[in-house]
DOKOLDO-71831 format. One record per residue (C-alpha): residue number from 1; residue in one letter; x, y, z. Coordinates in nm, 4 decimals, always signed. Example, Ala and Ser with C-alpha at 12.3 -4.5 7.8 and 13.67 -1.06 7.14 Angstrom:
2
+-----+----+----------+----------+----------+
!   i ! aa !       c1 !       c2 !       c3 !
+-----+----+----------+----------+----------+
!   1 !  A !  +1.2300 !  -0.4500 !  +0.7800 !
!   2 !  S !  +1.3670 !  -0.1060 !  +0.7140 !
+-----+----+----------+----------+----------+
END
This chain:
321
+-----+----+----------+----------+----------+
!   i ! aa !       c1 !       c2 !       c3 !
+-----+----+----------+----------+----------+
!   1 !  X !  -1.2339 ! +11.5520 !  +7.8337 !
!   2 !  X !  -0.9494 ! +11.2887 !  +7.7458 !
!   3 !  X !  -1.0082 ! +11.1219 !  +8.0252 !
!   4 !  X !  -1.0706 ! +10.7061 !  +8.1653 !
!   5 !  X !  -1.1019 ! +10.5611 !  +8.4610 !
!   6 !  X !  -1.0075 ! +10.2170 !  +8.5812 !
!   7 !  X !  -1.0667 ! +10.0376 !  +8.8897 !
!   8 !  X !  -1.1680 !  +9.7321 !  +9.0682 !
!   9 !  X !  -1.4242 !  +9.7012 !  +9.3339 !
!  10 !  X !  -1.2714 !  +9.5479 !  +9.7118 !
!  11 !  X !  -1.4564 !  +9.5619 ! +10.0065 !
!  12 !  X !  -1.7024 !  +9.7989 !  +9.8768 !
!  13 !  X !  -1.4291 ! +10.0697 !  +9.7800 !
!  14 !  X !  -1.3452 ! +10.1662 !  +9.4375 !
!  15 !  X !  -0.9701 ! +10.1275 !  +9.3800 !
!  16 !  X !  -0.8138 ! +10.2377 !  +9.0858 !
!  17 !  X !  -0.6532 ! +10.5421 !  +8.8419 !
!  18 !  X !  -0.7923 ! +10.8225 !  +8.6967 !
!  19 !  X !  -0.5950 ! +10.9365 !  +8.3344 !
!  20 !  X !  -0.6246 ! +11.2910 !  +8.1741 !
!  21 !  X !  -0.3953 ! +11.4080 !  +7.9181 !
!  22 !  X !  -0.1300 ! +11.1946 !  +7.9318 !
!  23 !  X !  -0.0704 ! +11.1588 !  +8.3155 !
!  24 !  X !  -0.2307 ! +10.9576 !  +8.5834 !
!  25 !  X !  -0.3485 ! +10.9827 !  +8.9420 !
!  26 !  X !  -0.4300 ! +10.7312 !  +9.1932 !
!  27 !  X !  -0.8302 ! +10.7625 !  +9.2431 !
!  28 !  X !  -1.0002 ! +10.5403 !  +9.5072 !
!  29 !  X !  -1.3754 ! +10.6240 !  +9.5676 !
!  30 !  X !  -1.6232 ! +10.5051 !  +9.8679 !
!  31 !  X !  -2.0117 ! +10.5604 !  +9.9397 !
!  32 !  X !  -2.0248 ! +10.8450 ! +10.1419 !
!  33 !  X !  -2.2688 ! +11.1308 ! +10.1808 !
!  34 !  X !  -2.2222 ! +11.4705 ! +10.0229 !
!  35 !  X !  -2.0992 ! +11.7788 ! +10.2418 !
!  36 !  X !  -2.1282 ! +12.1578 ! +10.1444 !
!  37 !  X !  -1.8532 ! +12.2643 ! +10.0564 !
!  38 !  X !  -1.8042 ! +12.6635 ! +10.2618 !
!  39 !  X !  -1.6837 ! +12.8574 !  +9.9290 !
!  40 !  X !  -1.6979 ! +13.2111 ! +10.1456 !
!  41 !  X !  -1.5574 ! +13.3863 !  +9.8490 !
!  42 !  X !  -1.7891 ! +13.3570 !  +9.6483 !
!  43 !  X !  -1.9805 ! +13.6684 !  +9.5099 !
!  44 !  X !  -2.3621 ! +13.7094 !  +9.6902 !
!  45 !  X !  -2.5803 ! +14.0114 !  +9.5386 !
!  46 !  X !  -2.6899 ! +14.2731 !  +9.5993 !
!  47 !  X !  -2.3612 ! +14.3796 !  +9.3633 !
!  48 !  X !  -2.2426 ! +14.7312 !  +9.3860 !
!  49 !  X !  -2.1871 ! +14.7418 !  +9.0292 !
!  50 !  X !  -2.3879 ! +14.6817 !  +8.6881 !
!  51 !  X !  -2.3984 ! +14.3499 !  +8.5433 !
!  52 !  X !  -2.5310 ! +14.2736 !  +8.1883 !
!  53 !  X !  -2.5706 ! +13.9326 !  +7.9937 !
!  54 !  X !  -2.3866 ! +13.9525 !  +7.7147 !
!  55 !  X !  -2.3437 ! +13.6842 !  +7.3247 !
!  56 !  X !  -2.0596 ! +13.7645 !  +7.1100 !
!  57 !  X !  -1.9879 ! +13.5469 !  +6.8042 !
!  58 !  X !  -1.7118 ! +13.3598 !  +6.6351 !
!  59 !  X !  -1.8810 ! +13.3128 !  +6.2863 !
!  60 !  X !  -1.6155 ! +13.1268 !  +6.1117 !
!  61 !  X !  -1.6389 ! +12.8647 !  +6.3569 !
!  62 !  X !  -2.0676 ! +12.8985 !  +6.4332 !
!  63 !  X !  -2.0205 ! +12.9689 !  +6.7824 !
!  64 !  X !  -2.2248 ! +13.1636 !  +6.9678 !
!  65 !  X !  -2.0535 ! +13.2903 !  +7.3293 !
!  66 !  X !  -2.2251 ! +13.3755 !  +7.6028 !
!  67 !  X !  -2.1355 ! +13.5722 !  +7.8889 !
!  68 !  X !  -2.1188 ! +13.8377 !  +8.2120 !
!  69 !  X !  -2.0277 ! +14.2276 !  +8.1839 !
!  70 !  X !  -1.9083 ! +14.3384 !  +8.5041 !
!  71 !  X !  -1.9357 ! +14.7052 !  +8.5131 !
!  72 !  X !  -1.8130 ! +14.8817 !  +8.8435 !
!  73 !  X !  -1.8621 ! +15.2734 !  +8.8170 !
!  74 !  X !  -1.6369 ! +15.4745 !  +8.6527 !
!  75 !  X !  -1.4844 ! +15.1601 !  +8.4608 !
!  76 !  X !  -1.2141 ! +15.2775 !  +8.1750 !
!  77 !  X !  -1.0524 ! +14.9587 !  +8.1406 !
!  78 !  X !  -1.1920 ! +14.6086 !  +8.0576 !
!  79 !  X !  -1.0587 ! +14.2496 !  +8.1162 !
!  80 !  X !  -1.1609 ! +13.9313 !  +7.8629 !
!  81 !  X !  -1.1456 ! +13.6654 !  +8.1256 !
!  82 !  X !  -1.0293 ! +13.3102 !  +7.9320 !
!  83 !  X !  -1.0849 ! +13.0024 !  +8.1006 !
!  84 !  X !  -0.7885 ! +12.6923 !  +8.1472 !
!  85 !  X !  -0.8397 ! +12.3602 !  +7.9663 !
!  86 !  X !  -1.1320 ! +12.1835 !  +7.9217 !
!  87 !  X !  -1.4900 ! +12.2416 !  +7.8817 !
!  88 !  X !  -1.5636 ! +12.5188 !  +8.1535 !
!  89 !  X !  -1.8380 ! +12.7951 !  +8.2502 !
!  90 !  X !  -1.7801 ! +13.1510 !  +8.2580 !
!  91 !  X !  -1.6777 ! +13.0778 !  +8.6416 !
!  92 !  X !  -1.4249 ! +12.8954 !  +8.5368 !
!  93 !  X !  -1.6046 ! +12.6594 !  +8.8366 !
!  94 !  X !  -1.4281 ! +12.3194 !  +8.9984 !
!  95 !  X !  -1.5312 ! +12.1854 !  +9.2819 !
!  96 !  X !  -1.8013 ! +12.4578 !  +9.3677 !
!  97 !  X !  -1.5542 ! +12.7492 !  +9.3638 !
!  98 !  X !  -1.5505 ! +12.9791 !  +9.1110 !
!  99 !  X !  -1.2135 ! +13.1620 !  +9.0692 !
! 100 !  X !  -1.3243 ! +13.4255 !  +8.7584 !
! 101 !  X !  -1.6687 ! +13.5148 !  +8.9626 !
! 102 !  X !  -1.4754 ! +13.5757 !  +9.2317 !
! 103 !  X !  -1.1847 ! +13.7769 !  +9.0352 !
! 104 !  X !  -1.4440 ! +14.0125 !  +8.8679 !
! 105 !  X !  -1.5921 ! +14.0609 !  +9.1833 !
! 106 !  X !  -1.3070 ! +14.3549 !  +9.1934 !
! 107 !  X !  -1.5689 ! +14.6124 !  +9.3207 !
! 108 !  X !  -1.2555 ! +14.8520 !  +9.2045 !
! 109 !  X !  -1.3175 ! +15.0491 !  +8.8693 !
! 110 !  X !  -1.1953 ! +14.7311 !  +8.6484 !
! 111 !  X !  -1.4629 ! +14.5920 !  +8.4090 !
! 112 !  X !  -1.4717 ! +14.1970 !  +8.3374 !
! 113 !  X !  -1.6233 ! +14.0248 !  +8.0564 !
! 114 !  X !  -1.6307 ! +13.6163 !  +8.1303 !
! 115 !  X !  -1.7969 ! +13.3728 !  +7.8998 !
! 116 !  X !  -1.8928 ! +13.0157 !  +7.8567 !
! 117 !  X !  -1.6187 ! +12.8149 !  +7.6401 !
! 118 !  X !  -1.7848 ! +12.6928 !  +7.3030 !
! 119 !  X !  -2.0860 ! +12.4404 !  +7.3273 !
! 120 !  X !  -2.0629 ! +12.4885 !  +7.7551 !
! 121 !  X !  -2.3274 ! +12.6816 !  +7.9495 !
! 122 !  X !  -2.5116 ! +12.9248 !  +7.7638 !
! 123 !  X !  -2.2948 ! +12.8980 !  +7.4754 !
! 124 !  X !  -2.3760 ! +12.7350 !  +7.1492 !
! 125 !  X !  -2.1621 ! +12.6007 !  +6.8676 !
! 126 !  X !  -1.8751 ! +12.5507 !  +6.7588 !
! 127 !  X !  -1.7426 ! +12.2049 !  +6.8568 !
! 128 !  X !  -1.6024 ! +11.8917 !  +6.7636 !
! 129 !  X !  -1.3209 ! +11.6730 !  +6.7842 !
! 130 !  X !  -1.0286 ! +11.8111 !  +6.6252 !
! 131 !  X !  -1.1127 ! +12.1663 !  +6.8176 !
! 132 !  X !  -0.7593 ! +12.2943 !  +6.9422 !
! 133 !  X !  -0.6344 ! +12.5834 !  +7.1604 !
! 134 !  X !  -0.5881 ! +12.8455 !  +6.8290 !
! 135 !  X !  -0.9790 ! +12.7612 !  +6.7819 !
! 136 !  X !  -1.0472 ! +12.8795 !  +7.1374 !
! 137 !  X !  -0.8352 ! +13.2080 !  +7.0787 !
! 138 !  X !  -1.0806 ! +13.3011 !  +6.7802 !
! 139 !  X !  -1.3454 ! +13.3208 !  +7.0521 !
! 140 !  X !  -1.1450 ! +13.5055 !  +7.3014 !
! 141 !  X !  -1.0266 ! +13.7622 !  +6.9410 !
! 142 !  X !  -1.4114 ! +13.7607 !  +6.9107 !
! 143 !  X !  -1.5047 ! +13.8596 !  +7.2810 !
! 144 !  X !  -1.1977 ! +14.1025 !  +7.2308 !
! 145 !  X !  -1.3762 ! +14.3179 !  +6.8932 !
! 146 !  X !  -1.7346 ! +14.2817 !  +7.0580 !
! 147 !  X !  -1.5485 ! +14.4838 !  +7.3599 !
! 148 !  X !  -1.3722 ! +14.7400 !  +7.1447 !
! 149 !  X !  -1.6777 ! +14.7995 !  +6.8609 !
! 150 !  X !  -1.8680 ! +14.8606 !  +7.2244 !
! 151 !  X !  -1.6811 ! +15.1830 !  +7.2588 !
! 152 !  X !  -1.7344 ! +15.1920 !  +7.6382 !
! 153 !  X !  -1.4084 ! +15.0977 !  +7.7668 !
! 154 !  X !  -1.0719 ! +15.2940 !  +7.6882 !
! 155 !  X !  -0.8278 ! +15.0207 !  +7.6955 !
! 156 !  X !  -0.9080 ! +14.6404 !  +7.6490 !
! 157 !  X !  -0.7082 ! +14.3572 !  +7.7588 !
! 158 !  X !  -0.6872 ! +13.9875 !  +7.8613 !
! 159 !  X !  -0.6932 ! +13.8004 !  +8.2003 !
! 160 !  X !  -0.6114 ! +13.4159 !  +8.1078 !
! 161 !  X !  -0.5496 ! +13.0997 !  +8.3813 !
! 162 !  X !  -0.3457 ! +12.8474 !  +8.2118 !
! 163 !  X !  -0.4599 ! +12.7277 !  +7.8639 !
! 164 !  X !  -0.6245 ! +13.0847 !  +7.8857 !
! 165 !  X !  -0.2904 ! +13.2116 !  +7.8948 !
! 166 !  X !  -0.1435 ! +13.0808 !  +7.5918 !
! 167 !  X !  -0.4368 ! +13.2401 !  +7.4640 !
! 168 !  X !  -0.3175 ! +13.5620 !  +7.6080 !
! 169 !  X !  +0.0545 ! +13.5816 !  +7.4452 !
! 170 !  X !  -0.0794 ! +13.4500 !  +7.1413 !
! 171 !  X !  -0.3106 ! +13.7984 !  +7.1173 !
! 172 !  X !  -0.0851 ! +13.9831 !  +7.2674 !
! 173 !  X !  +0.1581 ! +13.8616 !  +6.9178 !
! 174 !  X !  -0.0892 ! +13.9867 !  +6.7472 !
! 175 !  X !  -0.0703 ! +14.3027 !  +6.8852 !
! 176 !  X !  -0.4962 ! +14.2604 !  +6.9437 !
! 177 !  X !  -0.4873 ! +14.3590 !  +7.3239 !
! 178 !  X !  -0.3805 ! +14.6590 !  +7.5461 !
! 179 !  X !  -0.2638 ! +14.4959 !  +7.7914 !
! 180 !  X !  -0.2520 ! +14.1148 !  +7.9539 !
! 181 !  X !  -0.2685 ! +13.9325 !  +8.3076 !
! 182 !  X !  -0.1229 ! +13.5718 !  +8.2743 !
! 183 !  X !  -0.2384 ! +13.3085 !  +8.5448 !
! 184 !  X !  -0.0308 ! +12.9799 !  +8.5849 !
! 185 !  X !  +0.0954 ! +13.0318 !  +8.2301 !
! 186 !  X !  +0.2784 ! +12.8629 !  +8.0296 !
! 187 !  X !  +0.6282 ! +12.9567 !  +7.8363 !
! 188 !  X !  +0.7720 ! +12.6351 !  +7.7156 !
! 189 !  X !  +0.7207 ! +12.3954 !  +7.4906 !
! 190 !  X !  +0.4020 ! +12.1908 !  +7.5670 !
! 191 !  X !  +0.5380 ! +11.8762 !  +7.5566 !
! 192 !  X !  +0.7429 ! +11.9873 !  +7.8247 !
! 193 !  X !  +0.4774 ! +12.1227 !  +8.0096 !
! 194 !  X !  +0.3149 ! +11.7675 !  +7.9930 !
! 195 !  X !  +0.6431 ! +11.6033 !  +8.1005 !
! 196 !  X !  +0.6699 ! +11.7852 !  +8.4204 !
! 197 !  X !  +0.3039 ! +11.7680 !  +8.5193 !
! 198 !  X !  +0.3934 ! +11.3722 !  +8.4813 !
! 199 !  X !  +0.7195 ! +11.3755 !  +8.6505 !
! 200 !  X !  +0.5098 ! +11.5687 !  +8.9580 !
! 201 !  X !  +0.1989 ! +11.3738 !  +8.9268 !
! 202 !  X !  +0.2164 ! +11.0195 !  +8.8259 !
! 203 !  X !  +0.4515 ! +10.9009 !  +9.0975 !
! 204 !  X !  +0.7277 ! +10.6102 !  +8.9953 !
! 205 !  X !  +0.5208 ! +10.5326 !  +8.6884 !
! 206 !  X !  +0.6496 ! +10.8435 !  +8.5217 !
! 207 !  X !  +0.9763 ! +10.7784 !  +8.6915 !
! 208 !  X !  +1.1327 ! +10.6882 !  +8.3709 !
! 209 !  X !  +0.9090 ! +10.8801 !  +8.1250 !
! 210 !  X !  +1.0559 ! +11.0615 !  +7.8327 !
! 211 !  X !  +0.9430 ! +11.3339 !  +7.6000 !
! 212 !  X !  +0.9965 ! +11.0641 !  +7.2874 !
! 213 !  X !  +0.7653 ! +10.7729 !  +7.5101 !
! 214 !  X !  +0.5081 ! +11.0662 !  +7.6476 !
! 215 !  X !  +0.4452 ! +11.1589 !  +7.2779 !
! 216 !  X !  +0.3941 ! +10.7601 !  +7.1533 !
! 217 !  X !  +0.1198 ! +10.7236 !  +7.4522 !
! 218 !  X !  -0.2226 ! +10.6274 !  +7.3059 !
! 219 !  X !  -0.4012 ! +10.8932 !  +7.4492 !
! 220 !  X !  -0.1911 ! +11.1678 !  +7.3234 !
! 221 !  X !  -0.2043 ! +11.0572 !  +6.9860 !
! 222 !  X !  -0.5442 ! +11.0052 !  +6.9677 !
! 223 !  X !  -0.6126 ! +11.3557 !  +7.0781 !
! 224 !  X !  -0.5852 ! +11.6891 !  +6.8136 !
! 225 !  X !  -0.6148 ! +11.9157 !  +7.1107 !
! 226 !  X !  -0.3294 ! +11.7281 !  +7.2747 !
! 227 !  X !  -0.1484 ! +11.7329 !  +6.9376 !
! 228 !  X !  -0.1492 ! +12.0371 !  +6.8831 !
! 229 !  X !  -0.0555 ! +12.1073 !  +7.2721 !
! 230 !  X !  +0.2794 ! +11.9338 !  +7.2824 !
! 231 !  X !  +0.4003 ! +12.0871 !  +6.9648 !
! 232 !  X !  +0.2837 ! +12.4860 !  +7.0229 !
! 233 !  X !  +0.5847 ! +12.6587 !  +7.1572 !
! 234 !  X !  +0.5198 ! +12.9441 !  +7.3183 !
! 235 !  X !  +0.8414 ! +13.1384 !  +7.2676 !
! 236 !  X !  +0.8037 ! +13.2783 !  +6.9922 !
! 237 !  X !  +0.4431 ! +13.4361 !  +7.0357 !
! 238 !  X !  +0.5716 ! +13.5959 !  +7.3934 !
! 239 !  X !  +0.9179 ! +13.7337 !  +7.2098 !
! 240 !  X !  +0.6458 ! +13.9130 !  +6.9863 !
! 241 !  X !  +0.4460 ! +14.0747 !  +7.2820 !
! 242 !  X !  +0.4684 ! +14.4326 !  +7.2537 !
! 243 !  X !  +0.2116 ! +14.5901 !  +7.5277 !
! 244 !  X !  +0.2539 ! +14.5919 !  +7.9267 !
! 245 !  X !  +0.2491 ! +14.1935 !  +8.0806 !
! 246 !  X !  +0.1654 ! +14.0650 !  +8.4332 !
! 247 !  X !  +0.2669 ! +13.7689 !  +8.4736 !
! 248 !  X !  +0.1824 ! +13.5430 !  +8.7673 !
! 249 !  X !  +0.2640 ! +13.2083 !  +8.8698 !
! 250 !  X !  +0.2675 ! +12.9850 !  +9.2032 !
! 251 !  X !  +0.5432 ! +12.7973 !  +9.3594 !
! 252 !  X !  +0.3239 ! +12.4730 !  +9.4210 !
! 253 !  X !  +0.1535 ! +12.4641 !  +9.0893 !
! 254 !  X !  +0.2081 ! +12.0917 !  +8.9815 !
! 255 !  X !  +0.0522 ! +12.1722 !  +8.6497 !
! 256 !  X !  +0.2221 ! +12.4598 !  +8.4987 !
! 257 !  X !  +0.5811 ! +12.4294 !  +8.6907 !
! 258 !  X !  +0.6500 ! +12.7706 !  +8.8252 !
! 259 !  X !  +1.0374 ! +12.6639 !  +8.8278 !
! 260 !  X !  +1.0232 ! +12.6155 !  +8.4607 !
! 261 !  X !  +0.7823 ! +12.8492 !  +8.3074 !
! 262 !  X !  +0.8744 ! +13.1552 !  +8.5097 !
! 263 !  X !  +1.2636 ! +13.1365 !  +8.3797 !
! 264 !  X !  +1.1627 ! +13.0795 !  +8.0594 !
! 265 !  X !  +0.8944 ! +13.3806 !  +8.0592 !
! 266 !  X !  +1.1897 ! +13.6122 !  +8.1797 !
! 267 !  X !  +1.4697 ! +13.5515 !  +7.9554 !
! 268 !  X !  +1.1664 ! +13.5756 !  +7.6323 !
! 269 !  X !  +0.9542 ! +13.8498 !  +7.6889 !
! 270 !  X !  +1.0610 ! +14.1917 !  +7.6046 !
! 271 !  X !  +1.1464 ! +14.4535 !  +7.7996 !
! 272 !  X !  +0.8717 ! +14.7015 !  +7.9206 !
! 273 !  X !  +0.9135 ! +14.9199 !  +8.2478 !
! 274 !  X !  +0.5292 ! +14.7932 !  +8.3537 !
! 275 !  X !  +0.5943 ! +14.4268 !  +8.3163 !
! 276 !  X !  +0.5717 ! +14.2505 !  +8.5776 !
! 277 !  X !  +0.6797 ! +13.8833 !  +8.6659 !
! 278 !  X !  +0.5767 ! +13.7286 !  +9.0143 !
! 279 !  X !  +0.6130 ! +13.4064 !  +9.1711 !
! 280 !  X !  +0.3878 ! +13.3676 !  +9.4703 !
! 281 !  X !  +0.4786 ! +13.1034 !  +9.7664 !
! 282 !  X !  +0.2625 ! +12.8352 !  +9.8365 !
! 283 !  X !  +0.0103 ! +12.8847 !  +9.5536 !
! 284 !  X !  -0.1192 ! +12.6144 !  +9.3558 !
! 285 !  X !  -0.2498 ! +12.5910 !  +9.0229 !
! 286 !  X !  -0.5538 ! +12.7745 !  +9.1414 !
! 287 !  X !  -0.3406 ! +13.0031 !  +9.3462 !
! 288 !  X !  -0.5422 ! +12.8950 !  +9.6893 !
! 289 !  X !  -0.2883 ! +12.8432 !  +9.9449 !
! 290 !  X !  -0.2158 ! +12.5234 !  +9.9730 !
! 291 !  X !  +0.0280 ! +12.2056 ! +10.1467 !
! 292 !  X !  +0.1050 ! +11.9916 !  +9.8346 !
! 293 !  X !  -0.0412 ! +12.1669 !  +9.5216 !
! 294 !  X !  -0.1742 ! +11.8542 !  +9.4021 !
! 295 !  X !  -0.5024 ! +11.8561 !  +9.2304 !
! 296 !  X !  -0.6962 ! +11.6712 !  +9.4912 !
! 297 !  X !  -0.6584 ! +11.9006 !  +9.7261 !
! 298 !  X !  -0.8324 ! +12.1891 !  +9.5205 !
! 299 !  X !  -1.1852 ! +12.0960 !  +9.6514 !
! 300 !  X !  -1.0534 ! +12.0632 !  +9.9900 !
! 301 !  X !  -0.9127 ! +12.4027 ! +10.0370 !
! 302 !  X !  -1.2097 ! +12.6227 ! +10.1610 !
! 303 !  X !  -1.0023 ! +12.9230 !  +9.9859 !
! 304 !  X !  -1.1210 ! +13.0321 !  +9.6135 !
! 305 !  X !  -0.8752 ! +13.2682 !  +9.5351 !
! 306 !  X !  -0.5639 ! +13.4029 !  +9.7003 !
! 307 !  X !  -0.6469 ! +13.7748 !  +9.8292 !
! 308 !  X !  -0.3250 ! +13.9033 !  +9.7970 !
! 309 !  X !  -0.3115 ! +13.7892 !  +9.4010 !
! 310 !  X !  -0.6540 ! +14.0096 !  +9.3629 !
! 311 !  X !  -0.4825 ! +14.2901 !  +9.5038 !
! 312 !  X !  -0.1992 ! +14.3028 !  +9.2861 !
! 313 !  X !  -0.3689 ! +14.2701 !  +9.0024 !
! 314 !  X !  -0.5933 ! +14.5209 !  +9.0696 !
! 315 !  X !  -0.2941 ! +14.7701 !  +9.1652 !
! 316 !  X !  -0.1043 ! +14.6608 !  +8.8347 !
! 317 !  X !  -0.4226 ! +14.6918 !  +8.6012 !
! 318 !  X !  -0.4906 ! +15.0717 !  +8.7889 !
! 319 !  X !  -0.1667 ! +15.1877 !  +8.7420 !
! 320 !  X !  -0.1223 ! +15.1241 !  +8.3388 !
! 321 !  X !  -0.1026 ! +15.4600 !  +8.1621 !
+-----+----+----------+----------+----------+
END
C-alpha cells in the first residue's frame, strides 16, 4: 500500500500521522465500538437483470482476473469497470460502500463487467513489487478482448475512477475501446498530481513543498509504482484519443484537482461532437456530496454515489451512435 503510521499513545488516544504516497494526514485513533455504517445504495437482489461470474486472463503477466457480468435485457453496449489505486475488489469498496456495484446497478440496457485487481479477491497472480499502472492496463486490455471475442455486446468501452482512468486514455491511444467514461481523472503530469494532493492535504507541512523535494522523499523513491506515477504524462496518450470521451470530475476532489485536470483535459483532447467534459459542484473524489472533500470524510457520508452522475452517464453511454 505505501503506507506507515506513526503515533504516540496519551491518555489512552492514539495521536499521530498516517503517510500514503508521498503526502500525510493527521490520524488520531480511540477505543470505541463499531457502528453500521447505512450504505442505502447499495445493490440488494432479487436483480432485474442477469449476472454471471466471469475469469479473464493476462498471460504475460500469470494473472488470472476475476469478475461480475452485469447483463440488463436488451444490453448492446458493455462497460470494463477499472478500479483507482491500490489493491481493490471488483466494488471498488472503502469504507463499506461500493461505488462500481452500485454504478452497474444501472438497471438501464448498459452491461458492466467489474473485476478484482491482480492478486485481490478472487483474482490470482500477477504481483510483485515493481508492478506499475501500464501492468494494470494489460489486465483491463485483457478484460477488454475477453468482452469483444464474447461477441455479445456491439460496442465495448471503459468506465475508469482515477488510476482507472489513466488506464482509460491510455486504451483509448491505442485505439482498443469504443468508447470511455473517465471518473476523477487525471490529465497532467503525475508529479503534479502528487503536488497538489500535498498542497490540499498535508496542511503547513507541504506549505513549502516542491516538485524537485516531493520527488527526493524516501517513500517515493522507494516505490516503482510511484516512479513510474510522477513521470507518466498523460498528454500525450489523451491527444491520441480518437473515439467519443466523457469526462467527469468534482469540484471538491482533493485528490485529482478538478481545477487542474479539467483545463488540462480540454485544451488536449480532440475534438468530437459526443465528448463531453463536466465538472460537478460539491463532489469529492468519490463524487458523494460532500463539505470538505477530504478523505476522512468518505466513510462518513451515508451517500455511495452521486445520483445525478449515474444519470448522466447513463444518458451519455445511450445516446452514442
Amino acid at each position: 500500500m505505501n503506507a506507515s503510521y506513526a503515533a504516540h499513545l496519551e491518555n489512552g488516544e492514539l495521536k499521530g500521522v498516517f503517510t500514503q504516497n508521498g503526502f500525510k494526514l493527521p490520524l488520531n485513533l480511540k477505543p470505541g465500538e463499531p457502528a453500521k455504517a447505512n450504505r442505502h445504495q447499495t445493490p440488494q437482489p432479487p436483480y432485474p437483470y442477469e449476472t454471471e461470474e466471469v475469469t479473464f486472463s493476462n498471460d504475460k503477466a500469470g494473472a488470472t482476473l476475476a469478475g461480475t457480468l452485469t447483463i440488463p435485457a436488451d444490453a448492446k453496449c458493455v462497460l470494463l469497470m477499472v478500479t483507482g489505486s491500490g489493491a481493490q475488489n471488483r466494488d471498488e469498496e472503502v469504507f463499506e460502500h461500493k461505488p462500481f456495484a452500485v454504478i452497474a446497478d444501472t438497471r438501464a440496457g448498459i452491461a458492466t463487467l467489474r473485476y478484482d485487481d491482480r492478486a485481490t479477491g478472487k483474482s490470482v497472480g500477477g504481483m510483485d513489487a515493481n508492478v506499475t499502472t501500464k501492468d494494470f492496463a494489460d489486465d483491463a486490455l485483457a478484460g477488454i478482448e475477453w468482452l469483444r471475442h464474447s461477441g455479445r455486446f456491439k460496442k465495448v468501452g471503459i468506465l475508469g475512477h482515477s488510476e482507472g482512468s489513466s488506464i482509460a486514455f491510455m486504451l483509448g491511444a491505442q485505439k482498443k475501446v469504443d468508447f470511455i467514461v473517465s471518473l476523477a481523472g487525471p490529465a497532467v503530469k503525475g508529479d503534479s498530481i502528487l503536488l497538489a494532493q500535498n498542497k490540499l492535504l498535508g496542511g503547513d507541512a507541504a506549505k513549502d513543498l516542491t516538485i524537485e523535494k516531493l520527488r527526493e522523499m524516501p517513500q517515493i523513491k522507494q516505490s516503482p509504482w510511484i516512479q513510474w506515477f510522477i513521470d507518466y504524462d498523460p498528454q500525450s496518450d489523451i491527444a491520441k484519443i480518437k473515439c467519443p470521451v466523457m469526462a467527469l470530475n468534482g469540484s471538491k476532489d482533493c485528490q485529482v484537482v478538478a481545477s487542474q485536470s479539467v483545463p488540462a483535459l480540454r485544451r488536449t483532447l480532440p475534438k468530437n461532437k459526443q465528448n463531453l467534459i463536466k465538472q460537478y459542484d460539491g463532489l469529492n473524489h468519490l463524487f458523494q456530496h460532500c463539505q470538505t472533500g477530504l478523505p476522512t470524510e468518505y466513510g462518513t457520508i451515508e451517500e455511495t454515489f452521486s445520483e445525478e452522475v449515474i444519470r448522466d452517464i447513463i444518458t451519455w453511454v445511450k445516446q452514442l451512435k
